[in-house]
SEVOGU-915045 format. One record per atom (N, C-alpha, C): residue number from 1; atom name; x, y, z. Coordinates in nm, 4 decimals. Example, Ala and Ser with C-alpha at 12.3 -4.5 7.8 and 13.67 -1.06 7.14 Angstrom:
<sites>
{site 1, "N", {1.3190, -0.5690, 0.7800}}
{site 1, "CA", {1.2300, -0.4500, 0.7800}}
{site 1, "C", {1.3200, -0.3300, 0.7800}}
{site 2, "N", {1.2850, -0.2250, 0.7080}}
{site 2, "CA", {1.3670, -0.1060, 0.7140}}
{site 2, "C", {1.2900, 0.0030, 0.7870}}
</sites>
This chain:
<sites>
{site 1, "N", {0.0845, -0.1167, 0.0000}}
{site 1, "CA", {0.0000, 0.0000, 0.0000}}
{site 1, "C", {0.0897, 0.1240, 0.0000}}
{site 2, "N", {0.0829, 0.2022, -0.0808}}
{site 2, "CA", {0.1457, 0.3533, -0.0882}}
{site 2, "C", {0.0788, 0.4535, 0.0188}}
{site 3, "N", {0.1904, 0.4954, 0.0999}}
{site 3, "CA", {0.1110, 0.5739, 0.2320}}
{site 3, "C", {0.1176, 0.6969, 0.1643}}
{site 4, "N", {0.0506, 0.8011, 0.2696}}
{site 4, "CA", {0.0303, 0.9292, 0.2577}}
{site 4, "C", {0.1770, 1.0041, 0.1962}}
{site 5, "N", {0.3141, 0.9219, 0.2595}}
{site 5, "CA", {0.3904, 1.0245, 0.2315}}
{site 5, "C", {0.4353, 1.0018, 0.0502}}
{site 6, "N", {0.4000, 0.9012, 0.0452}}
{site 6, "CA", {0.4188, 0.8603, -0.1278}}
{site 6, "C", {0.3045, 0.9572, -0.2399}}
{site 7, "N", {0.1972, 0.9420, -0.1605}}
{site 7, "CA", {0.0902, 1.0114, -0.2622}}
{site 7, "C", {0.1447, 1.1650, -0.2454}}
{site 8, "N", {0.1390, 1.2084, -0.1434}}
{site 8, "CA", {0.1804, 1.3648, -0.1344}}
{site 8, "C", {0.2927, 1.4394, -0.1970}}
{site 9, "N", {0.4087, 1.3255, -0.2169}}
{site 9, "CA", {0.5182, 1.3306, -0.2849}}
{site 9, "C", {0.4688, 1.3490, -0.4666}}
{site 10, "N", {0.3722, 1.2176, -0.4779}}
{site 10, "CA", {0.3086, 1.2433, -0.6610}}
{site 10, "C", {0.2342, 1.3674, -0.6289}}
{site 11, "N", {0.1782, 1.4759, -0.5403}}
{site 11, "CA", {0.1249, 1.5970, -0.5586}}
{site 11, "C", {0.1923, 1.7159, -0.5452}}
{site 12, "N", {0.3183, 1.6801, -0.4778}}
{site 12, "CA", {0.4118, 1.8012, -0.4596}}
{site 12, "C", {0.4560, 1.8248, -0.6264}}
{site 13, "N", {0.4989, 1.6987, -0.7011}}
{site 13, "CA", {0.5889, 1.6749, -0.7796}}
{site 13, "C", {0.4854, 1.7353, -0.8994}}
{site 14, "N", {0.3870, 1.6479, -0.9535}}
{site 14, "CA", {0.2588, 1.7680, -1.0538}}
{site 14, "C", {0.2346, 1.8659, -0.9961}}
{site 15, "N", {0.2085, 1.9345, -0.8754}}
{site 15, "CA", {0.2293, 2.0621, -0.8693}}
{site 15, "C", {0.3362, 2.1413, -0.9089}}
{site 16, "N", {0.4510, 2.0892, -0.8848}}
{site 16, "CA", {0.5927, 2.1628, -0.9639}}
{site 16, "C", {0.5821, 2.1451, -1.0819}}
{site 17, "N", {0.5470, 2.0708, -1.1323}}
{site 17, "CA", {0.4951, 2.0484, -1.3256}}
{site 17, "C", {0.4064, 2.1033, -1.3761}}
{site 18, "N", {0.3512, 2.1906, -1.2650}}
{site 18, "CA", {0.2205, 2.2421, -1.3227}}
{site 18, "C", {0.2373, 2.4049, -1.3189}}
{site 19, "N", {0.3132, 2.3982, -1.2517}}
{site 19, "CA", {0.3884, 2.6001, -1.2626}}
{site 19, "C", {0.5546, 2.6215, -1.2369}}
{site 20, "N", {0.5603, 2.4963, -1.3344}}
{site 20, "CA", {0.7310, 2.5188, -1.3678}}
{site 20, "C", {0.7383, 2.6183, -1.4839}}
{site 21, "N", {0.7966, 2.7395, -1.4570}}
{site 21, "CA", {0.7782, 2.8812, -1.5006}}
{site 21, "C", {0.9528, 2.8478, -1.5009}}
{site 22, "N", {1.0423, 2.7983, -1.4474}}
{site 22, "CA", {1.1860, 2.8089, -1.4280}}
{site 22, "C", {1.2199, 2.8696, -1.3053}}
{site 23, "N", {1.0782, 2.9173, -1.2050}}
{site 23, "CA", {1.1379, 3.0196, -1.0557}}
{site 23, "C", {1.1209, 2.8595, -0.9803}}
{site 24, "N", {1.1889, 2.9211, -0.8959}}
{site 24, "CA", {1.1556, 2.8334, -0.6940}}
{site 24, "C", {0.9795, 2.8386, -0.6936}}
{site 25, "N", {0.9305, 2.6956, -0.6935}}
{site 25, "CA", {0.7758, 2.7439, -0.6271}}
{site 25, "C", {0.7755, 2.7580, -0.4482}}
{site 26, "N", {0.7139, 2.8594, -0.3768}}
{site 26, "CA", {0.7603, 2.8219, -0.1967}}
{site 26, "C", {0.6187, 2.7409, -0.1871}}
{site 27, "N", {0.7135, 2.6965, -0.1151}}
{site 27, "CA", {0.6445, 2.5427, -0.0040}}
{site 27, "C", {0.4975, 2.5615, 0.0611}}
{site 28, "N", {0.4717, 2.7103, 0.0581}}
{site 28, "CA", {0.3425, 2.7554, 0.1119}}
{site 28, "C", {0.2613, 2.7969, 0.0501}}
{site 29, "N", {0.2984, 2.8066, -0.0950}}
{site 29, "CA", {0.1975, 2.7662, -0.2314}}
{site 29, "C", {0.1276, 2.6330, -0.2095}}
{site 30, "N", {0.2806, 2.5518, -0.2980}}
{site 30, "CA", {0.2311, 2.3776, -0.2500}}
{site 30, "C", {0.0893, 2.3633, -0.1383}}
{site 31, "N", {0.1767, 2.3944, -0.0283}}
{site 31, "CA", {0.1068, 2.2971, 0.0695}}
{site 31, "C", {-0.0519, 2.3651, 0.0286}}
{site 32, "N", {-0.0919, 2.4886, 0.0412}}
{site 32, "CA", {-0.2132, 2.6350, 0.0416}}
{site 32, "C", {-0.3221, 2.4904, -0.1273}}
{site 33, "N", {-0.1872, 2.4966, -0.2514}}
{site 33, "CA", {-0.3045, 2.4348, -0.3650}}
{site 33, "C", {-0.3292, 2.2858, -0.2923}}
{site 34, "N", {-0.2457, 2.2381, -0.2726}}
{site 34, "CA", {-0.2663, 2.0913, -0.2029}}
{site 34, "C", {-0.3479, 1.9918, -0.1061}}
{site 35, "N", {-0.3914, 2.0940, -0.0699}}
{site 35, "CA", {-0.4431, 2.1514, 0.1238}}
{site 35, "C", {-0.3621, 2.0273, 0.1857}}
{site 36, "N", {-0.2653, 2.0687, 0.1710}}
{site 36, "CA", {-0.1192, 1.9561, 0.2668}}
{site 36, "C", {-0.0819, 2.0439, 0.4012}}
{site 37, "N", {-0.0681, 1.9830, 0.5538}}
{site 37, "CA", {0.0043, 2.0596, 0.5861}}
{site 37, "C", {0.1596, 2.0904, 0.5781}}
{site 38, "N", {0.1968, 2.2440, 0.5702}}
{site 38, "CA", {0.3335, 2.2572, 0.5180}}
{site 38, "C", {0.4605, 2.2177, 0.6500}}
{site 39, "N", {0.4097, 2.1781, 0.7078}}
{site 39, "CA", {0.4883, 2.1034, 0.8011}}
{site 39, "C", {0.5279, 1.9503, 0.7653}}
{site 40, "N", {0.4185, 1.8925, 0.6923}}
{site 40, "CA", {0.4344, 1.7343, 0.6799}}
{site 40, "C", {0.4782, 1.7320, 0.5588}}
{site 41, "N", {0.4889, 1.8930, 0.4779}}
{site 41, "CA", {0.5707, 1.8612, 0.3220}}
{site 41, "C", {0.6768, 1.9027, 0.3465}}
{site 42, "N", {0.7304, 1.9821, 0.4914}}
{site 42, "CA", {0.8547, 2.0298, 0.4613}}
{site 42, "C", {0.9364, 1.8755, 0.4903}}
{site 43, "N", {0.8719, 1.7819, 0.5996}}
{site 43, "CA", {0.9939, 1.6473, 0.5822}}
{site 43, "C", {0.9813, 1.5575, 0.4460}}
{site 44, "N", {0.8406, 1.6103, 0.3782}}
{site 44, "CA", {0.8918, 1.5297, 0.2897}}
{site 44, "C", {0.9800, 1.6245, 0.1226}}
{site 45, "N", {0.9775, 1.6987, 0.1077}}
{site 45, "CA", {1.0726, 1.7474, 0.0397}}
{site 45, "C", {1.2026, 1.7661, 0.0699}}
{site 46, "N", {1.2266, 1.7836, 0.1979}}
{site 46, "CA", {1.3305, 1.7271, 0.2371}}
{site 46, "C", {1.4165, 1.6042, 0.2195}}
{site 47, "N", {1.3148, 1.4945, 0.1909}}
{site 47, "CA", {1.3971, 1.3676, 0.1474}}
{site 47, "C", {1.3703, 1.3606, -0.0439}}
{site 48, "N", {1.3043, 1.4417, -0.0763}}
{site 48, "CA", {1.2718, 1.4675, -0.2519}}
{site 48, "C", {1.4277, 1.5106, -0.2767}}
{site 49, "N", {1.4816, 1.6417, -0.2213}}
{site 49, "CA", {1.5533, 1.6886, -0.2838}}
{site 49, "C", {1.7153, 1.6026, -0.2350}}
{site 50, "N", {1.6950, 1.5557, -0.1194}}
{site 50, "CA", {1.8336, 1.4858, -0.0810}}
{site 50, "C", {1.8199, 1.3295, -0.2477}}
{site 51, "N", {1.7191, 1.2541, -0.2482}}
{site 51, "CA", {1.7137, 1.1692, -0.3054}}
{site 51, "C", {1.7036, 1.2488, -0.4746}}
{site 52, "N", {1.7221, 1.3754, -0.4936}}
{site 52, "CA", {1.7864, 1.4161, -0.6295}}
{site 52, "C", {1.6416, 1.4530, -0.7538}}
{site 53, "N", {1.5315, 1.4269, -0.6841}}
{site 53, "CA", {1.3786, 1.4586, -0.7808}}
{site 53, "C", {1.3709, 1.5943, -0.7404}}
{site 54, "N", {1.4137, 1.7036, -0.7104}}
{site 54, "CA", {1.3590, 1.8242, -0.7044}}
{site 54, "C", {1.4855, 1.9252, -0.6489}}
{site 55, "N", {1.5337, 2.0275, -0.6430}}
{site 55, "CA", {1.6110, 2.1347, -0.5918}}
{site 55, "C", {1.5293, 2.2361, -0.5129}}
{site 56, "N", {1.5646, 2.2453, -0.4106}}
{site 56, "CA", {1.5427, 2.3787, -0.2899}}
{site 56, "C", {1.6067, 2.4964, -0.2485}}
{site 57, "N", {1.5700, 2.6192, -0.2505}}
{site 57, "CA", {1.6015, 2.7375, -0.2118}}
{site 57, "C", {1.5532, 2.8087, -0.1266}}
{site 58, "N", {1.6716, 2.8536, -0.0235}}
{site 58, "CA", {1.5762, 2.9522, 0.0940}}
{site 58, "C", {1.5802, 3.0113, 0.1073}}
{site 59, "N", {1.5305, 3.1322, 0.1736}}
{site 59, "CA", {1.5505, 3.2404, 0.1832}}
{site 59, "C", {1.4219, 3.3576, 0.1109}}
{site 60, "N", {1.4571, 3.4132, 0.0567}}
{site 60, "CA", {1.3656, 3.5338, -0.0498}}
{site 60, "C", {1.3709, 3.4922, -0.1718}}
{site 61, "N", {1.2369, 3.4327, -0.2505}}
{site 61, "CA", {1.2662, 3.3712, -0.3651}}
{site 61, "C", {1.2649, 3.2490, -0.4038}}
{site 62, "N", {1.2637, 3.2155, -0.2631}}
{site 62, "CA", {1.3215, 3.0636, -0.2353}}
{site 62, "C", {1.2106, 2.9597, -0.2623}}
{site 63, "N", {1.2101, 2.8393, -0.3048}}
{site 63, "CA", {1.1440, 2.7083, -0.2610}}
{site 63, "C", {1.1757, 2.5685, -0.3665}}
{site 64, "N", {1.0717, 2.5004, -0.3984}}
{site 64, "CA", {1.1322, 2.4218, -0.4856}}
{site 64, "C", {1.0793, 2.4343, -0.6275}}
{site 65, "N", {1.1942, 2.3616, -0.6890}}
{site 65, "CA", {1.1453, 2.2995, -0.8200}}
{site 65, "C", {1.1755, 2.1534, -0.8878}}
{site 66, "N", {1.1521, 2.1416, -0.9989}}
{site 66, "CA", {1.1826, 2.0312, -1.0829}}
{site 66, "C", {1.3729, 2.0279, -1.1382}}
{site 67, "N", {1.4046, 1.8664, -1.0833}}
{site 67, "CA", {1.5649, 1.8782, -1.1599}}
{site 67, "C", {1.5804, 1.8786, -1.3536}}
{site 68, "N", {1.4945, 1.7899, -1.3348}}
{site 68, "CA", {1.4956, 1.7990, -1.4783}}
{site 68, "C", {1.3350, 1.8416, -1.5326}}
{site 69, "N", {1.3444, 1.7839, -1.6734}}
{site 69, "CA", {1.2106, 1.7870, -1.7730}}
{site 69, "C", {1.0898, 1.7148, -1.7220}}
{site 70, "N", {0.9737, 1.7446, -1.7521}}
{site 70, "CA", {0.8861, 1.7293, -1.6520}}
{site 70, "C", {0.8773, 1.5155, -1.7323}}
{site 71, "N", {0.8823, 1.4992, -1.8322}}
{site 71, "CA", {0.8582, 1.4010, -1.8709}}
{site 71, "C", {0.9715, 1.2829, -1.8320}}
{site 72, "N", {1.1091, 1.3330, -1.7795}}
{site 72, "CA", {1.1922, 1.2241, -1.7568}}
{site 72, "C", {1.2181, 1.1924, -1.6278}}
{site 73, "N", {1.0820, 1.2061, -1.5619}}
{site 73, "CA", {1.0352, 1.1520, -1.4472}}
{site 73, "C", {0.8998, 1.0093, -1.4618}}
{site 74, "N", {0.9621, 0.9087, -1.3716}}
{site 74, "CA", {0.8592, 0.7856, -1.3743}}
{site 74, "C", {0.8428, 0.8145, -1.2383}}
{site 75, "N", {0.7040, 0.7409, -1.2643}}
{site 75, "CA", {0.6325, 0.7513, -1.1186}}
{site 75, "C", {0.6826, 0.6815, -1.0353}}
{site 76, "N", {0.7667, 0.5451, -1.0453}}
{site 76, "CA", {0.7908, 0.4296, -1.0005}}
{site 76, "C", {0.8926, 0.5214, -0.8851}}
{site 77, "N", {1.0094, 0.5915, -0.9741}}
{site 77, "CA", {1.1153, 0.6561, -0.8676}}
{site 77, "C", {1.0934, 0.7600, -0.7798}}
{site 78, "N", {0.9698, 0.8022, -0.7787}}
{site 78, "CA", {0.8977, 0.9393, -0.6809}}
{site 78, "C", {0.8554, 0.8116, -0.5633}}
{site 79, "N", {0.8071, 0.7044, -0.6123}}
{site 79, "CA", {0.7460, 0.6271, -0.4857}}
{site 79, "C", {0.8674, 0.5618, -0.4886}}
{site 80, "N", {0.9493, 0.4681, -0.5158}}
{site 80, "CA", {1.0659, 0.4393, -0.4652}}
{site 80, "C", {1.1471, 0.5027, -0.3494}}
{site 81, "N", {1.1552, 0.6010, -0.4124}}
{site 81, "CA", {1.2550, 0.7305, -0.3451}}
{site 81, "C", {1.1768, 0.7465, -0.1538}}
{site 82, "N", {1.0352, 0.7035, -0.1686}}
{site 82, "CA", {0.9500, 0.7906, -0.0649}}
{site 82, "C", {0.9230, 0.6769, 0.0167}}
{site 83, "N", {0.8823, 0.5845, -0.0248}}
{site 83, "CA", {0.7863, 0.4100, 0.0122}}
{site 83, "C", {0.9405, 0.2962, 0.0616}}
{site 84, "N", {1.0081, 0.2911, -0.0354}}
{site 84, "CA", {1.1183, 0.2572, -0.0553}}
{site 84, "C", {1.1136, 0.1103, -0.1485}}
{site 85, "N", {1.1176, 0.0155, -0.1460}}
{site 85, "CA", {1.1133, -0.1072, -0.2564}}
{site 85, "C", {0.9831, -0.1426, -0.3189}}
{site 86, "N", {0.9635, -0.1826, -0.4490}}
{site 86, "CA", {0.7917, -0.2272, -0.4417}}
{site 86, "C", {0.7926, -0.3538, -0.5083}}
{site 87, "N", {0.9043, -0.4302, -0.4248}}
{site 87, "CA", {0.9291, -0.5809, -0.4099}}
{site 87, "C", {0.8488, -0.6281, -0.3055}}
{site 88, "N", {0.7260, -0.7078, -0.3012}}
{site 88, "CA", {0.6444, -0.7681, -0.2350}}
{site 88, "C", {0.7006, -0.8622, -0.1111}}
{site 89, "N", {0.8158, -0.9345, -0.1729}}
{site 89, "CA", {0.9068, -1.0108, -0.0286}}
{site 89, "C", {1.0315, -0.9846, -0.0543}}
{site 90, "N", {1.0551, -0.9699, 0.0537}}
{site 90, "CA", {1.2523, -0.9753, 0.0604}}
{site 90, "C", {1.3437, -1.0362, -0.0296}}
{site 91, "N", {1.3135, -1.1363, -0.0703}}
{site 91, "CA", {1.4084, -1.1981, -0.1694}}
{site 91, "C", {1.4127, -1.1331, -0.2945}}
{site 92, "N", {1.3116, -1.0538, -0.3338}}
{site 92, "CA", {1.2935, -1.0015, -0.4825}}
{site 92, "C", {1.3659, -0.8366, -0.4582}}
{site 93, "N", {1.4311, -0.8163, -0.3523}}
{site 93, "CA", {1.4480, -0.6657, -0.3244}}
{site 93, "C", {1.5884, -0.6329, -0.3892}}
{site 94, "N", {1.6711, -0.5252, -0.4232}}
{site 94, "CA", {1.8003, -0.4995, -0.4353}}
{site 94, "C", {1.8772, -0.5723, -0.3356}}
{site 95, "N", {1.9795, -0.6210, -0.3843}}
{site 95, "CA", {2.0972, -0.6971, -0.2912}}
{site 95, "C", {2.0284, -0.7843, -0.1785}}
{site 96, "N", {1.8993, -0.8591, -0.2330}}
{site 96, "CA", {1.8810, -0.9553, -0.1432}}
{site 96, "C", {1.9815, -1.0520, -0.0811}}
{site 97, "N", {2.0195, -1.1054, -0.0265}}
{site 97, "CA", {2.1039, -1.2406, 0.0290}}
{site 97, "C", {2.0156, -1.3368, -0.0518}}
{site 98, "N", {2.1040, -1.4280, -0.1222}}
{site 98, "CA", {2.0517, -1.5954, -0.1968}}
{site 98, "C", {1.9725, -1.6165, -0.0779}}
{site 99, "N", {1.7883, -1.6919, -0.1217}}
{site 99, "CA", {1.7365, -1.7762, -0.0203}}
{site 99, "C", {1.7714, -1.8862, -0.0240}}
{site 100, "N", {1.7909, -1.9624, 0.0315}}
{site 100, "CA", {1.8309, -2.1122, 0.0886}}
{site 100, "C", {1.7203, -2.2448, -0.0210}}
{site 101, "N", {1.6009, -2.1358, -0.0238}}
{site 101, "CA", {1.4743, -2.2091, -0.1035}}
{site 101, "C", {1.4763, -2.1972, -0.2057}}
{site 102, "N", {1.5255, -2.0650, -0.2691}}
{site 102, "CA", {1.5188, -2.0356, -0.4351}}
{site 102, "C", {1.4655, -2.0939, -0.5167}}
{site 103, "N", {1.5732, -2.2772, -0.4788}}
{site 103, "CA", {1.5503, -2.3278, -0.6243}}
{site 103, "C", {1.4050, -2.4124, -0.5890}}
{site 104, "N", {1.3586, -2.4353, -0.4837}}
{site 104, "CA", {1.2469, -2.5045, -0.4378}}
{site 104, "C", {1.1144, -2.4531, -0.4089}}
{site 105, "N", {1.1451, -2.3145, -0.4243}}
{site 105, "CA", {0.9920, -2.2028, -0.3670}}
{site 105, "C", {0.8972, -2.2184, -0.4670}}
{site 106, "N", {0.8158, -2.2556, -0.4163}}
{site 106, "CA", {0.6765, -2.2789, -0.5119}}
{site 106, "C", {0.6308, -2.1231, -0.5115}}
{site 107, "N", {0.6537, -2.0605, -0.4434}}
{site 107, "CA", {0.5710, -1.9765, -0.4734}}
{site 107, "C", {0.6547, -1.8154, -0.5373}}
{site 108, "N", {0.8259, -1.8815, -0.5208}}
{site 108, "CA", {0.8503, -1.7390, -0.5861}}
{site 108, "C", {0.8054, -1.6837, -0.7411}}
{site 109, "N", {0.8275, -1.7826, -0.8345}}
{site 109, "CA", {0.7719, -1.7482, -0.9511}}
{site 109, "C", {0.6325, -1.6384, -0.9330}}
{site 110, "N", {0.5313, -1.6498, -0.8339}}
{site 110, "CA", {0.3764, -1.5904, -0.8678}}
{site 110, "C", {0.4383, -1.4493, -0.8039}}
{site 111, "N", {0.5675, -1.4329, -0.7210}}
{site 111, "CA", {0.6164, -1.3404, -0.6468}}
{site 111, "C", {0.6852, -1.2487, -0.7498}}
{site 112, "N", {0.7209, -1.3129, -0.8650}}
{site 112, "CA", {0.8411, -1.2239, -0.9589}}
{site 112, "C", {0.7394, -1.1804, -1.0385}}
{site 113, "N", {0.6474, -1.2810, -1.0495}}
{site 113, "CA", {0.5745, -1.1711, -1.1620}}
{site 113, "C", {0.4542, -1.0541, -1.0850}}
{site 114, "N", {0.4579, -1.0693, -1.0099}}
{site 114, "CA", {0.3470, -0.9546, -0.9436}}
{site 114, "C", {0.4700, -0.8406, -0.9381}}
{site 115, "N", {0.5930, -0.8700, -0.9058}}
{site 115, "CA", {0.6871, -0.7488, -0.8960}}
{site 115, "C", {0.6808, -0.6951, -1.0146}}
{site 116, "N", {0.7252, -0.7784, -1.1360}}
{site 116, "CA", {0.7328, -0.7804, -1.2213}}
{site 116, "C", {0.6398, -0.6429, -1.2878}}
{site 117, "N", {0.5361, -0.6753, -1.2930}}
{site 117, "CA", {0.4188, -0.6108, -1.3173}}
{site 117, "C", {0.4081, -0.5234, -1.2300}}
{site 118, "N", {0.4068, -0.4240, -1.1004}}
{site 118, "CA", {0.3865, -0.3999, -1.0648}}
{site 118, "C", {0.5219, -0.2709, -1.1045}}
{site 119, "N", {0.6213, -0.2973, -1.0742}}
{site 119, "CA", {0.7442, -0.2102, -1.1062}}
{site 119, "C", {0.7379, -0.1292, -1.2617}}
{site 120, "N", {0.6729, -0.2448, -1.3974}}
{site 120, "CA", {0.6465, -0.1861, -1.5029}}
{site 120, "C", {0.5471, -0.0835, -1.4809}}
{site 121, "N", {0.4576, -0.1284, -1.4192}}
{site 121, "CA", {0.3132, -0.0295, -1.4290}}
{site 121, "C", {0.4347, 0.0581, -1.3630}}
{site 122, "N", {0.4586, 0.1360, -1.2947}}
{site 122, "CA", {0.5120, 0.2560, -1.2176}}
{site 122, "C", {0.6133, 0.3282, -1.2757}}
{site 123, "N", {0.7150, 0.2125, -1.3568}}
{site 123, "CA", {0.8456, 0.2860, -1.3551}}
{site 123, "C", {0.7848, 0.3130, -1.5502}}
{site 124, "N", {0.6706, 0.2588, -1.6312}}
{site 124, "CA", {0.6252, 0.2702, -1.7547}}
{site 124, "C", {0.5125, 0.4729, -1.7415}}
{site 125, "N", {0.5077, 0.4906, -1.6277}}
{site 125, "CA", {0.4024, 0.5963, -1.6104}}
{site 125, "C", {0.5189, 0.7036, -1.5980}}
{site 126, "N", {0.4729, 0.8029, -1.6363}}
{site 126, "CA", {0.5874, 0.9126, -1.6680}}
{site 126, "C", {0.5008, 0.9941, -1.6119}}
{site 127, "N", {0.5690, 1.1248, -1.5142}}
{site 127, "CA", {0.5155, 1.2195, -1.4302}}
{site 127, "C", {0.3802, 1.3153, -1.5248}}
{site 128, "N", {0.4428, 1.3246, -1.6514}}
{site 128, "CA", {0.4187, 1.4335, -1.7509}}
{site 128, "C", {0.2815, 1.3611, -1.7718}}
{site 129, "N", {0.2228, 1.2186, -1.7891}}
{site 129, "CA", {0.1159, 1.1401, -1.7825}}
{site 129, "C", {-0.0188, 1.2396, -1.7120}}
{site 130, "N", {0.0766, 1.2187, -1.5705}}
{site 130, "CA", {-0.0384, 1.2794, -1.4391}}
{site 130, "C", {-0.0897, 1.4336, -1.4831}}
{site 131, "N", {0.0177, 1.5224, -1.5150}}
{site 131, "CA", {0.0646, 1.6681, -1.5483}}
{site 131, "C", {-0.0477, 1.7203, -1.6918}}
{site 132, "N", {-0.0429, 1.6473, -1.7379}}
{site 132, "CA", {-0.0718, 1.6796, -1.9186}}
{site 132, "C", {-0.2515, 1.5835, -1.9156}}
{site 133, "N", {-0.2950, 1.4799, -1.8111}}
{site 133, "CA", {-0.4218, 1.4247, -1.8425}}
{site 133, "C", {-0.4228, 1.3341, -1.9018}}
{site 134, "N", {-0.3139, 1.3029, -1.9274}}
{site 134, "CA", {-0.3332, 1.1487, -2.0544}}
{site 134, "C", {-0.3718, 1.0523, -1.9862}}
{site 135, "N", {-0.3357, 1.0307, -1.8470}}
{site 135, "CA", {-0.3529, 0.9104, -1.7427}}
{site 135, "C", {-0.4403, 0.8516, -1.7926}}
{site 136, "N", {-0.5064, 0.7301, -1.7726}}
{site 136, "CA", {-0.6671, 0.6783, -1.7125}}
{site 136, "C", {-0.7112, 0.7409, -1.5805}}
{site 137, "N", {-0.5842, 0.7184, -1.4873}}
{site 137, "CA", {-0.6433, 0.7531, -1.3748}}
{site 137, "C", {-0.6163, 0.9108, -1.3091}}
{site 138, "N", {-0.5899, 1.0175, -1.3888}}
{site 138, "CA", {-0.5843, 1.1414, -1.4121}}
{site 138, "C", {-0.7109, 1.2010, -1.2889}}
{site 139, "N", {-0.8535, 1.1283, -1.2948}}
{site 139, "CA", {-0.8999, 1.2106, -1.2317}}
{site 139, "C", {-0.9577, 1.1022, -1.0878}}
{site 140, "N", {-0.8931, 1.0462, -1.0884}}
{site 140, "CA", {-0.9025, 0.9782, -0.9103}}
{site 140, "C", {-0.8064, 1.0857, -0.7855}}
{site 141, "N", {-0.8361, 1.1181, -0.7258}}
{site 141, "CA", {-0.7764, 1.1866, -0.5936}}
{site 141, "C", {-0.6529, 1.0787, -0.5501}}
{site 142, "N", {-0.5592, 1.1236, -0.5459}}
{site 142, "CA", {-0.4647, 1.0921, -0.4689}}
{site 142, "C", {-0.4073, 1.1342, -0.3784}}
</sites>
């Protein structure tokens, strides 16, 4: 399940796609169109811009924006970055340790392909999708 701080992260991020003008948007825009509080976006842009999806400025002028083009963003790495793996069990994760069962698990095969599928759907959806309306799911609340 994708928690709050994953979805809020896909609304910070189309909001920066949506008045990327080239300035800093401040954080009290965001949170004000979002109705986020700007307390629970300042920790999470905080880990946006350390994990490299967005740049921050403070001061006068200051807030965030987009690193790159709004389209060479997948959705998969905004929730990656936020959720952290969307490997269903441990063994299917980055730098798992060999399981002992591997070659005997009845059930990893139904495990690789739900990852499988699940990683395409996310990392195949491009930010610019959500941004531009093309989605299917464009008008569900997130």
């Amino acid at each position: 399940m994708i928690s709050t701080r994953g979805r809020y992260a896909l609304r910070v991020m189309i909001d920066l796609a949506e008045h990327n003008d080239g300035s800093h948007v401040p954080l009290k825009d965001i949170a004000e169109r979002q109705e986020i509080s700007k307390k629970y976006l300042e920790i999470i842009v905080k880990d946006m811009v350390s994990g490299g999806l967005i740049t921050g400025v403070s001061g006068k002028g200051g807030g965030y924006k987009l690193c790159r083009e709004v389209d060479d963003y997948s959705i998969g790495e905004i929730i990656e970055l936020m959720e952290g793996t969307l490997a269903p069990v441990a063994c299917l994760t980055d730098n798992a340790e060999v399981c002992p069962r591997q070659e005997i698990c009845s059930t990893l095969p139904m495990w690789s392909e739900f990852y499988n599928m699940v990683h395409d759907f996310f990392y195949n959806k491009k930010l610019s999708e959500l941004v531009s309306g093309t989605s299917d799911y464009v008008n569900y609340v997130i």
